[in-house]
KOLGU-4560 file (N, C-alpha, C; in nm, 3 decimals, padded with zeros to 5 digits):
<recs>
<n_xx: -09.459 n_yy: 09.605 n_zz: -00.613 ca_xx: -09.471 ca_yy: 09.614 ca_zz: -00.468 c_xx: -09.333 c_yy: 09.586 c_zz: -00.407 mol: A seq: 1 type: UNK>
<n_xx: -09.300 n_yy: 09.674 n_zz: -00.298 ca_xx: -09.129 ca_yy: 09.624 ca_zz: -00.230 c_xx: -09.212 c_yy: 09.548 c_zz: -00.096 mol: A seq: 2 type: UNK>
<n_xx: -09.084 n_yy: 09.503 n_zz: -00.129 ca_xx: -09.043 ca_yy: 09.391 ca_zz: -00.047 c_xx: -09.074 c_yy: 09.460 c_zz: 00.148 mol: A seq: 3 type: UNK>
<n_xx: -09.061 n_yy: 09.520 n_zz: 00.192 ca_xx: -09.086 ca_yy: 09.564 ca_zz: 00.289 c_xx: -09.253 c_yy: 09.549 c_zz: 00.326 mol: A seq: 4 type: UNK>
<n_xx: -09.290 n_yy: 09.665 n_zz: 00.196 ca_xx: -09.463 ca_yy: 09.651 ca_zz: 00.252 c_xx: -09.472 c_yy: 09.478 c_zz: 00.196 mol: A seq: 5 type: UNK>
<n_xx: -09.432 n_yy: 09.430 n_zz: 00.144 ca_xx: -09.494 ca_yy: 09.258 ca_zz: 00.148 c_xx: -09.435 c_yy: 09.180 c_zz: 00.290 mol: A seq: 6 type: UNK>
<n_xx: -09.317 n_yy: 09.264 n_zz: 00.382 ca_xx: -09.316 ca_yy: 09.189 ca_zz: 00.457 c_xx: -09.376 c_yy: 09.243 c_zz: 00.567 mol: A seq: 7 type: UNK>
<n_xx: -09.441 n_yy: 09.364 n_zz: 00.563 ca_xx: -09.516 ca_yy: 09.424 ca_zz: 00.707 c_xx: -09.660 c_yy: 09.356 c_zz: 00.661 mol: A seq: 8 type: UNK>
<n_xx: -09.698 n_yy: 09.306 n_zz: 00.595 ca_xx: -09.823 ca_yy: 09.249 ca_zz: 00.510 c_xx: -09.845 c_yy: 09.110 c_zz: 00.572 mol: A seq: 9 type: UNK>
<n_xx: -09.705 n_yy: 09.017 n_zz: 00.573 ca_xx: -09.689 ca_yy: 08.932 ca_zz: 00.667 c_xx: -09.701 c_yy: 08.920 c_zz: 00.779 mol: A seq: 10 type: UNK>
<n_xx: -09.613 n_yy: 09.015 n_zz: 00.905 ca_xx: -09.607 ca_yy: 09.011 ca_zz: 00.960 c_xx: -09.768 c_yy: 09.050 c_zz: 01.051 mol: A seq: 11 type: UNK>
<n_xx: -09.801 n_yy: 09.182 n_zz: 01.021 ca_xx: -09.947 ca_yy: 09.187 ca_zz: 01.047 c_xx: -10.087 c_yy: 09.053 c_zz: 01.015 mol: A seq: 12 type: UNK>
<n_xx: -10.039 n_yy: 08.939 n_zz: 00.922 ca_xx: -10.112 ca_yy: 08.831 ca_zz: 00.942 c_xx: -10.077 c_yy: 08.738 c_zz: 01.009 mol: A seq: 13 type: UNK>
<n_xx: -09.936 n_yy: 08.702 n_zz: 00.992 ca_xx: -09.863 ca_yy: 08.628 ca_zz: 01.153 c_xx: -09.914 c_yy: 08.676 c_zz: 01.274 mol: A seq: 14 type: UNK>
<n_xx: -09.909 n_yy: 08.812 n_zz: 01.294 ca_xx: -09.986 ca_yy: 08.833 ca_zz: 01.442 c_xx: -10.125 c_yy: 08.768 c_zz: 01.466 mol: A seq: 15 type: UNK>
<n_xx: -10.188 n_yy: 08.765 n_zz: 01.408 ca_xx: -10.344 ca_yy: 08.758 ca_zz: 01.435 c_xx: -10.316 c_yy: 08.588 c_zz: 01.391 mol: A seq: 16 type: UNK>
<n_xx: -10.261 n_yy: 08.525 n_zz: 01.296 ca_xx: -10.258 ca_yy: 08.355 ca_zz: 01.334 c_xx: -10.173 c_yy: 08.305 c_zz: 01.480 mol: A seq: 17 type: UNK>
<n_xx: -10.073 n_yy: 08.409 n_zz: 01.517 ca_xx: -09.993 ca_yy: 08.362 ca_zz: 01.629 c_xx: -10.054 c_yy: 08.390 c_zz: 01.774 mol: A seq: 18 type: UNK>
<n_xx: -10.150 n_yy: 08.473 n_zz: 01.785 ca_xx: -10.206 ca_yy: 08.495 ca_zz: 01.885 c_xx: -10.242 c_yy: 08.440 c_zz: 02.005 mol: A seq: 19 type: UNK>
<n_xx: -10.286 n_yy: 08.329 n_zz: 02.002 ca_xx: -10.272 ca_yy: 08.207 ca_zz: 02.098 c_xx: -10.157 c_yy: 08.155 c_zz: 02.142 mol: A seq: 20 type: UNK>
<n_xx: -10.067 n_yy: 08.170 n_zz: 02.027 ca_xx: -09.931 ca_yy: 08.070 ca_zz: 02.041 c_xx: -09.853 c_yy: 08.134 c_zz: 02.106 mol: A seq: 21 type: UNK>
<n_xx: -09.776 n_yy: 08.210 n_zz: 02.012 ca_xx: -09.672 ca_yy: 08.373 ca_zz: 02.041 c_xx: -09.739 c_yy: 08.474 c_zz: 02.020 mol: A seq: 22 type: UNK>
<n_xx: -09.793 n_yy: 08.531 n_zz: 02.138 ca_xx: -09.851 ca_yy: 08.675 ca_zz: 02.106 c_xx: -09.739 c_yy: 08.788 c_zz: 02.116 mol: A seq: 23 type: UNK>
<n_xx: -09.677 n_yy: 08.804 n_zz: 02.115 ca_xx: -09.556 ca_yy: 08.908 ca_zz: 02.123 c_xx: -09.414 c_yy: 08.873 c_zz: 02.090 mol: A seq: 24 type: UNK>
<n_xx: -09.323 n_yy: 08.924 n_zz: 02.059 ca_xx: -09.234 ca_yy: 08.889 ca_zz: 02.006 c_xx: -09.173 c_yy: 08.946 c_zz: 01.889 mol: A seq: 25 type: UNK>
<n_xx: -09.060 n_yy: 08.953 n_zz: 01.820 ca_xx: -09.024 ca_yy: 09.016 ca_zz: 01.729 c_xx: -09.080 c_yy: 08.926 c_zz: 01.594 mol: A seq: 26 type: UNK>
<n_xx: -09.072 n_yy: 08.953 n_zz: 01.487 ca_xx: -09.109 ca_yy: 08.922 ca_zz: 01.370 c_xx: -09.034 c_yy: 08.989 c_zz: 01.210 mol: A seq: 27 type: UNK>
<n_xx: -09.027 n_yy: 08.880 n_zz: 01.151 ca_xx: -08.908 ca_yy: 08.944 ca_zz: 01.018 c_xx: -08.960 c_yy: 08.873 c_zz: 00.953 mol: A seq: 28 type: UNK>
<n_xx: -08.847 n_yy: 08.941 n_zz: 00.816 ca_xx: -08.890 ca_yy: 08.823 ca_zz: 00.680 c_xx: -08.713 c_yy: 08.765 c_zz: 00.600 mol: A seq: 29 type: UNK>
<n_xx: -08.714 n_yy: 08.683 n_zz: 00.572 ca_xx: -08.623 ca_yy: 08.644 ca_zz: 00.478 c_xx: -08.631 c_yy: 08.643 c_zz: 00.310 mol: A seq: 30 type: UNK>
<n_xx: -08.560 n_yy: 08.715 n_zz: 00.276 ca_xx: -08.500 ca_yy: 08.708 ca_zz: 00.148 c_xx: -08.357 c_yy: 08.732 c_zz: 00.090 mol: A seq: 31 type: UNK>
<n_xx: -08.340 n_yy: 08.608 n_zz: 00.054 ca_xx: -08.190 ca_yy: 08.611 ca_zz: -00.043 c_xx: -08.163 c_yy: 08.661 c_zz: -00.143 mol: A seq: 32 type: UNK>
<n_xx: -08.040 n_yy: 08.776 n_zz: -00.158 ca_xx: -08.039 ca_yy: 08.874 ca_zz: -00.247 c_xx: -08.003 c_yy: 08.807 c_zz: -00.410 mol: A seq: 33 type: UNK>
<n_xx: -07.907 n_yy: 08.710 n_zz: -00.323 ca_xx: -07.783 ca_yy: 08.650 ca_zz: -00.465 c_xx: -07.836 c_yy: 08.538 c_zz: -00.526 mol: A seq: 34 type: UNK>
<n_xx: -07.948 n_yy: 08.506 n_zz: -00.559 ca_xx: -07.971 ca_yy: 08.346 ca_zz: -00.608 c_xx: -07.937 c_yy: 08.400 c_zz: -00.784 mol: A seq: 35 type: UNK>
<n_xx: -07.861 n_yy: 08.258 n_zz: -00.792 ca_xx: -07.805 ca_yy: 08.195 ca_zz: -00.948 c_xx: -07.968 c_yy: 08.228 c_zz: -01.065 mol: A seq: 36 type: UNK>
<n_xx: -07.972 n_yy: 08.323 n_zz: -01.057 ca_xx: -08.116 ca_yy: 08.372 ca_zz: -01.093 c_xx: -08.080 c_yy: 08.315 c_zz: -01.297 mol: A seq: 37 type: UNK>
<n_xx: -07.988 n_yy: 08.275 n_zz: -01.355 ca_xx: -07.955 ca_yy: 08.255 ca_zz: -01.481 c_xx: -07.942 c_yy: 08.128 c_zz: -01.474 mol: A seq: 38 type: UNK>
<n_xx: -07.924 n_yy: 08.025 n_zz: -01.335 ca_xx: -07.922 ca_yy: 07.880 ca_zz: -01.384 c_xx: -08.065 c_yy: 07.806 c_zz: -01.362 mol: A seq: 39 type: UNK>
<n_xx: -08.044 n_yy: 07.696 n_zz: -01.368 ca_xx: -08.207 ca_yy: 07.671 ca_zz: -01.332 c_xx: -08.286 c_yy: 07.646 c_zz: -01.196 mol: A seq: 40 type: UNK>
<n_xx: -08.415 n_yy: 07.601 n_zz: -01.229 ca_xx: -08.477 ca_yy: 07.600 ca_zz: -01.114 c_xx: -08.426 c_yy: 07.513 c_zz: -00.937 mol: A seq: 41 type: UNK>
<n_xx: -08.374 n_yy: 07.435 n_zz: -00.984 ca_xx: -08.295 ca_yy: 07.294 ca_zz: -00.908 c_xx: -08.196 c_yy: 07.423 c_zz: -00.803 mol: A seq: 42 type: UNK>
<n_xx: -08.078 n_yy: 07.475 n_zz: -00.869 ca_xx: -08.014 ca_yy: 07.589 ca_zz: -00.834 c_xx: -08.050 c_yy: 07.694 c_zz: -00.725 mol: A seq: 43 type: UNK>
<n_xx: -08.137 n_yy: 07.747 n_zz: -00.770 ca_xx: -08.204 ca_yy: 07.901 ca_zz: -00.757 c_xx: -08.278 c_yy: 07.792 c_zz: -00.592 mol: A seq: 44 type: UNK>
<n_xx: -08.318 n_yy: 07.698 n_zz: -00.613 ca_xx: -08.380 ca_yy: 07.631 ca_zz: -00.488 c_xx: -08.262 c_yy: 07.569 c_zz: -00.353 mol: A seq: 45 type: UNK>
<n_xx: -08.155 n_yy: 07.527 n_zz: -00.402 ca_xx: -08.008 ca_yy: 07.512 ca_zz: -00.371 c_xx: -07.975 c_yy: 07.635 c_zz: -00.269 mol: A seq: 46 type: UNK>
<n_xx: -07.932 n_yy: 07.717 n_zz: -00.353 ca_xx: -07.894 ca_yy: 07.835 ca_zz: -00.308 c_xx: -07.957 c_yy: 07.889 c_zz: -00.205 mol: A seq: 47 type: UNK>
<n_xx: -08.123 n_yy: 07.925 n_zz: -00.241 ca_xx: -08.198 ca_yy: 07.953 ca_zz: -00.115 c_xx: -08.190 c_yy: 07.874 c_zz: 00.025 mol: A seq: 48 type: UNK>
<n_xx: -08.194 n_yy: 07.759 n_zz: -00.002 ca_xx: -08.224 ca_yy: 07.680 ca_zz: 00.090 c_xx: -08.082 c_yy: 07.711 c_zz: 00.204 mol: A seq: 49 type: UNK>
<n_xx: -07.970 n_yy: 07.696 n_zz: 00.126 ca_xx: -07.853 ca_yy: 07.757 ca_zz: 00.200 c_xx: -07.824 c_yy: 07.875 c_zz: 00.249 mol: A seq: 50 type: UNK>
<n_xx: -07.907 n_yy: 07.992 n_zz: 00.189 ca_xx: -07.909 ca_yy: 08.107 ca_zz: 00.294 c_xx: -08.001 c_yy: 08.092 c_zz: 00.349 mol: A seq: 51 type: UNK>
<n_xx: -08.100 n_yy: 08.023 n_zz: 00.355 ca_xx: -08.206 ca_yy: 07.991 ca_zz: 00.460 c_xx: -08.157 c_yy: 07.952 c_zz: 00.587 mol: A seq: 52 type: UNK>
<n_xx: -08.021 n_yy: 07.831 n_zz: 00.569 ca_xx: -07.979 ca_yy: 07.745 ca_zz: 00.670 c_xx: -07.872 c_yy: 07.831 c_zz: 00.746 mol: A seq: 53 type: UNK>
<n_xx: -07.795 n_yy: 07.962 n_zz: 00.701 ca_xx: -07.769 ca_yy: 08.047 ca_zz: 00.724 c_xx: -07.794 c_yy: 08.157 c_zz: 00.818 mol: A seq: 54 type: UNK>
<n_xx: -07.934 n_yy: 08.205 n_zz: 00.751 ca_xx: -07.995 ca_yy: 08.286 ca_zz: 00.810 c_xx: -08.048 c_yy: 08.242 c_zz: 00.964 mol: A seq: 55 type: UNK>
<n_xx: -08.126 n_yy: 08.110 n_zz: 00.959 ca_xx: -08.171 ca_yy: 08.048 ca_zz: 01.099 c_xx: -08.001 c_yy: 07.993 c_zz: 01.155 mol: A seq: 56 type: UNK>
<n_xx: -07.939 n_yy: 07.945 n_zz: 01.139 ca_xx: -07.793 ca_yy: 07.946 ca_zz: 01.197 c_xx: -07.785 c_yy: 08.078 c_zz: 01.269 mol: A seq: 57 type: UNK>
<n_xx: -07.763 n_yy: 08.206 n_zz: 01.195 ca_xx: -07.711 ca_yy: 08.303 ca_zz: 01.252 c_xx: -07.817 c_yy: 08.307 c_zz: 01.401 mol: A seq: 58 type: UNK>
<n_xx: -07.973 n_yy: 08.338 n_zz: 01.356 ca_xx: -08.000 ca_yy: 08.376 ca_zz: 01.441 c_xx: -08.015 c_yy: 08.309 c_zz: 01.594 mol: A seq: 59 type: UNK>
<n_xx: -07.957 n_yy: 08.152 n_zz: 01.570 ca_xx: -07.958 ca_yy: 08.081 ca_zz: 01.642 c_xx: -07.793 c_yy: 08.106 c_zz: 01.732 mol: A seq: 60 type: UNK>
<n_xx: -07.759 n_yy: 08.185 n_zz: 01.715 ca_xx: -07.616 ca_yy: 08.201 ca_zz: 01.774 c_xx: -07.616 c_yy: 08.329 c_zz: 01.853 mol: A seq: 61 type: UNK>
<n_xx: -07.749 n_yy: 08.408 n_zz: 01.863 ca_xx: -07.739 ca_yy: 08.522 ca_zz: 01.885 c_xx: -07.911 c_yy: 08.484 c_zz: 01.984 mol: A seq: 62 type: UNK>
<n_xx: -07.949 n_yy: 08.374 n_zz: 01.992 ca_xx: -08.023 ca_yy: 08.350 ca_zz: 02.089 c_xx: -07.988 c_yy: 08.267 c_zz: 02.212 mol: A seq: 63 type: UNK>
<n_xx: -08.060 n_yy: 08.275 n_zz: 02.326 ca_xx: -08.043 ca_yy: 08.229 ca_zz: 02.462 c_xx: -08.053 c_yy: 08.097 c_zz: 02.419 mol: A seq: 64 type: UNK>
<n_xx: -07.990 n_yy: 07.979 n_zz: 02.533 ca_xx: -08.031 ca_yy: 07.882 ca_zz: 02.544 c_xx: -08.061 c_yy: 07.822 c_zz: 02.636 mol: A seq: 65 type: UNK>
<n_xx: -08.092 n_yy: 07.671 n_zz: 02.668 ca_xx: -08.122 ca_yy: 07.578 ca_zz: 02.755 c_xx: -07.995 c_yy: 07.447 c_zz: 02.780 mol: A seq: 66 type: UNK>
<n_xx: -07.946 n_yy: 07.479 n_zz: 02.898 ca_xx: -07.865 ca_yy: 07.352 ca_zz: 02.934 c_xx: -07.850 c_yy: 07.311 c_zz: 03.054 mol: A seq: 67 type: UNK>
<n_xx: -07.797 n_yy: 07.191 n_zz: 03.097 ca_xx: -07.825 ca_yy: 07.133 ca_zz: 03.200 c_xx: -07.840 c_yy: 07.212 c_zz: 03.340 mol: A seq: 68 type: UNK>
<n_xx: -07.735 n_yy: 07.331 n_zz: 03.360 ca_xx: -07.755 ca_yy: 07.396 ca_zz: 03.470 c_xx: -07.846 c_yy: 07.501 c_zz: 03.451 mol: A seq: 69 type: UNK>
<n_xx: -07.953 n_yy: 07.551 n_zz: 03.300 ca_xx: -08.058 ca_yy: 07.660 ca_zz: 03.319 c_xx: -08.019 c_yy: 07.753 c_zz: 03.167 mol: A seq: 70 type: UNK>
<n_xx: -08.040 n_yy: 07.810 n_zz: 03.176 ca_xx: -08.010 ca_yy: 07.918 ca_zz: 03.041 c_xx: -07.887 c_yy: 07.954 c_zz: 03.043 mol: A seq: 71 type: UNK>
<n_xx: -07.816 n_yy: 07.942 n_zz: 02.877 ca_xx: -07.708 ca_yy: 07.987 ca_zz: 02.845 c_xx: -07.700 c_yy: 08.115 c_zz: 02.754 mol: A seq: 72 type: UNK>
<n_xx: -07.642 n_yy: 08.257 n_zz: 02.823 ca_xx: -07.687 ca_yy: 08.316 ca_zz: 02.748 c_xx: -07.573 c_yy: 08.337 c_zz: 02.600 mol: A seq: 73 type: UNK>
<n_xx: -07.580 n_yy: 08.405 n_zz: 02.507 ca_xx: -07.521 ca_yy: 08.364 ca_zz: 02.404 c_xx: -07.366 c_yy: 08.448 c_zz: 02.435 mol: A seq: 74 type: UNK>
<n_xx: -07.275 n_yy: 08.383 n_zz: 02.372 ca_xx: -07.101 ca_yy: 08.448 ca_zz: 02.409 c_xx: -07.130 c_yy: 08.612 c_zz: 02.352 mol: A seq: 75 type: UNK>
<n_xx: -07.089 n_yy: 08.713 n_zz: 02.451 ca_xx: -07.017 ca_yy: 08.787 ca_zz: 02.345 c_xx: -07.203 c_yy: 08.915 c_zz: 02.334 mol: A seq: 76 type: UNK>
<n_xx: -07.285 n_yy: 08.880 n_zz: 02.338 ca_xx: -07.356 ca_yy: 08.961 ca_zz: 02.362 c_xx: -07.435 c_yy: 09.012 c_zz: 02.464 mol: A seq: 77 type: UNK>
<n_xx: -07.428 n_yy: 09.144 n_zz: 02.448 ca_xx: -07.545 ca_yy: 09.249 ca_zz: 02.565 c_xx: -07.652 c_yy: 09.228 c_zz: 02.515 mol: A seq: 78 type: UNK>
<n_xx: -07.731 n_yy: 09.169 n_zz: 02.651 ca_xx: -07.886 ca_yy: 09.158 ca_zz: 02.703 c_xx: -07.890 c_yy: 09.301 c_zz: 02.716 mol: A seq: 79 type: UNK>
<n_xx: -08.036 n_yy: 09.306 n_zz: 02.676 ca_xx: -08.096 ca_yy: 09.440 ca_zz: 02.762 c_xx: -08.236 c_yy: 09.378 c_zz: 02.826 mol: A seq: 80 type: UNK>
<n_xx: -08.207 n_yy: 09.261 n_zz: 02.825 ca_xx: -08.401 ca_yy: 09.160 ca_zz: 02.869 c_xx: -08.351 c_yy: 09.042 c_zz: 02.978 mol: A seq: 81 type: UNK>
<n_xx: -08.471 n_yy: 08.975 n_zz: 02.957 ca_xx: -08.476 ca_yy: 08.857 ca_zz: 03.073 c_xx: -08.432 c_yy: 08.719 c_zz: 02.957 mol: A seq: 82 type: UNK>
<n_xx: -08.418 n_yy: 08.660 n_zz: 03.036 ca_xx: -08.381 ca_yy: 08.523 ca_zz: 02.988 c_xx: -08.467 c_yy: 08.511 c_zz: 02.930 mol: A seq: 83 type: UNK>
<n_xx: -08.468 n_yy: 08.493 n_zz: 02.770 ca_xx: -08.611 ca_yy: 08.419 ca_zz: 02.682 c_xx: -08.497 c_yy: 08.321 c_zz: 02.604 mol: A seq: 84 type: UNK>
<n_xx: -08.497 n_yy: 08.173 n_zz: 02.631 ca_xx: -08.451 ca_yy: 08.062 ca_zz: 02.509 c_xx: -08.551 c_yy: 08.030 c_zz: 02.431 mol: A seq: 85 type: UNK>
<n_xx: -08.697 n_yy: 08.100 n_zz: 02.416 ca_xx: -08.772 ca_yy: 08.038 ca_zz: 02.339 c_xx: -08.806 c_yy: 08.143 c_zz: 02.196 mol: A seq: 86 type: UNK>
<n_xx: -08.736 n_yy: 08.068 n_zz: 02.118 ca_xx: -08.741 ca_yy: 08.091 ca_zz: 01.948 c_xx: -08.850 c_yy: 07.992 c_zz: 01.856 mol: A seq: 87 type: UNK>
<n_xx: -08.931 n_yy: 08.087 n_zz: 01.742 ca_xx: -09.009 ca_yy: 08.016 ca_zz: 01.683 c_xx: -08.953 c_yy: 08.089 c_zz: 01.570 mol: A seq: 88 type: UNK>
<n_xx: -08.899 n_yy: 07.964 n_zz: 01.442 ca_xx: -08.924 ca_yy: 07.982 ca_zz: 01.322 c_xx: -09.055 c_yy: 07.940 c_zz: 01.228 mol: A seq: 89 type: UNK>
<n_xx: -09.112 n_yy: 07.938 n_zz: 01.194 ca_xx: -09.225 ca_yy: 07.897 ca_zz: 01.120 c_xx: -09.237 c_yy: 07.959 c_zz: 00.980 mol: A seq: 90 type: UNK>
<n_xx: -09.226 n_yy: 07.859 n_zz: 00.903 ca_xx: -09.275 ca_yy: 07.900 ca_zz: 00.750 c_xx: -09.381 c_yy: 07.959 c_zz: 00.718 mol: A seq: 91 type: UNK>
<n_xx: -09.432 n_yy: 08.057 n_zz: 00.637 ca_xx: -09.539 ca_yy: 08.095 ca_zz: 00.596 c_xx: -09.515 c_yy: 08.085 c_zz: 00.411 mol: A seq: 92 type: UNK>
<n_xx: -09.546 n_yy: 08.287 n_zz: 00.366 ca_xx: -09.574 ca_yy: 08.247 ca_zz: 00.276 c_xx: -09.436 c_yy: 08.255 c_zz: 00.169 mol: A seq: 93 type: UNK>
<n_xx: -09.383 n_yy: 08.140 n_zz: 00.065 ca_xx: -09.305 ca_yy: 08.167 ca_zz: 00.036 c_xx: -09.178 c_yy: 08.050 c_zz: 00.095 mol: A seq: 94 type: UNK>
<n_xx: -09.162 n_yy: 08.012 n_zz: 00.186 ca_xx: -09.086 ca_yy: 07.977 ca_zz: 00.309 c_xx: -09.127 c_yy: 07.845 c_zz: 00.337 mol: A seq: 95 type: UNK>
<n_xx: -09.284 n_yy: 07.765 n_zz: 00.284 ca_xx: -09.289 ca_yy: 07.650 ca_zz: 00.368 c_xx: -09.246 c_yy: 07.532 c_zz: 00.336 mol: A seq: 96 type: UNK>
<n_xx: -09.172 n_yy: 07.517 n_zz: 00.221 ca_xx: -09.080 ca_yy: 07.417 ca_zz: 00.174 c_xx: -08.976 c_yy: 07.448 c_zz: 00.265 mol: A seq: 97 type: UNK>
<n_xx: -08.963 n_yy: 07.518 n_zz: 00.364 ca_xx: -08.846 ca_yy: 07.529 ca_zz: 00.456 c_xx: -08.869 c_yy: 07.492 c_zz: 00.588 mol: A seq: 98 type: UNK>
<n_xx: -08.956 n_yy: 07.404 n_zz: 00.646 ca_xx: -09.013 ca_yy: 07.418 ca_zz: 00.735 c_xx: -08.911 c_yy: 07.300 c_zz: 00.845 mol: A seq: 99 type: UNK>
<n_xx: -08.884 n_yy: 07.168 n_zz: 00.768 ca_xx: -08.822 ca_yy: 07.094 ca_zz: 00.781 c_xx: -08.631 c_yy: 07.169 c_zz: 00.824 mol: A seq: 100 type: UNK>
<n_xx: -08.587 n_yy: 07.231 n_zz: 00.748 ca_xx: -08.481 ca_yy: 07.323 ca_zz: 00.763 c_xx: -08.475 c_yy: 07.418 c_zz: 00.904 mol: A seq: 101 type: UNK>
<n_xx: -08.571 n_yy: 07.438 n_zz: 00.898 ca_xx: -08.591 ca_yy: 07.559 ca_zz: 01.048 c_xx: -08.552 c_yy: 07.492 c_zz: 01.125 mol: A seq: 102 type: UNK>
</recs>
């Protein structure tokens, strides 16, 4: 199975648990291409965890924020929307040893 249909597989069950919470919104999946897949388990968990911290970094630099005078929007990029600072990472499947990290 690729990786795509396992992550539209996700995402279509995230909708229907997020429904109440975030009903709309964009939705993705994470996976790290490069893990030390020849050292051991300790490693391969290392590694992830650091493109994990990565991955939510980036996208945290490329979202709106909140500061004392109201929303900051991020340097350097075109809006085509309204002010949204509100981001949800949430672990599912795969991901929830990361939850703490998010």
């Amino acid at each position: 199975q690729d990786y795509r249909t396992e992550v539209l597989g996700l995402v279509k069950a995230q909708q229907v648990k997020n429904a109440v919470i975030v009903p709309v919104g964009a939705k993705g999946g994470f996976y790290p291409k490069k893990l030390p897949m020849s050292a051991g388990r300790d490693a391969i968990f290392e590694a992830g965890t650091s493109a994990y911290k990565n991955f939510v970094s980036s996208l945290l630099s490329i979202t709106d924020n909140i500061g004392l005078d109201g929303v900051i929007p991020p340097a350097g990029v075109v809006r085509r929307d309204q002010d949204d600072p509100y981001f949800v990472v949430a672990a599912d499947k795969g991901t929830a040893t990361f939850s703490d990290t998010a």
